[in-house]
C-alpha positions, 0 to 999 in steps of 0.5 A, a space after each residue: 138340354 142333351 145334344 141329342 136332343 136339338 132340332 135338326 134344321 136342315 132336315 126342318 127346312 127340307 120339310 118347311 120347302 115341302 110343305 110350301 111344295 104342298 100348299 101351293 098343290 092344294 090350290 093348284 089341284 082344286 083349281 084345276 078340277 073346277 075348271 075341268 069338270 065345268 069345261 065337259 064338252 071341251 076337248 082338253 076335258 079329260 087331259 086336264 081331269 087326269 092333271 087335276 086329279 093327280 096334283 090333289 093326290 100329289 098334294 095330300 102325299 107332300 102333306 103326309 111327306 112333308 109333316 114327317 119330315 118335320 117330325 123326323 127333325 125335331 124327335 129323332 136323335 142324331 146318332 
């Protein structure tokens, strides 16, 4: 096996941690949402939407983050 070729584990890692970053978000996000859209006539309804919404979207781009990441570890070449 060429040395070019090996897996970049550090970079690995970083994309590991956020992928960890993002499954915690993917249960945090979902959470939150319920909790705000059944709590309609509360006065936090809104903040608490807007927090939800954002940790969902949030979460999707540590996912997309996070996989090419990984990816960059194990395909890219090291120059």
């Amino acid at each position: 096996m060429d040395e070019n070729n090996k897996t970049d584990k550090k970079l690995l890692e970083k994309g590991l941690k956020r992928m960890g970053i993002c499954l915690v978000l993917m249960f945090a996000g979902p959470t939150l949402l319920h909790l705000a859209l059944s709590n309609d006539d509360k006065p936090l309804y809104i903040p608490l939407l807007i927090i939800a919404i954002l940790i969902c979207i949030t979460a999707i781009a540590m996912l997309f983050i996070g996989l090419n990441t990984i990816g960059d570890s194990i395909f890219k070449k090291k120059k």
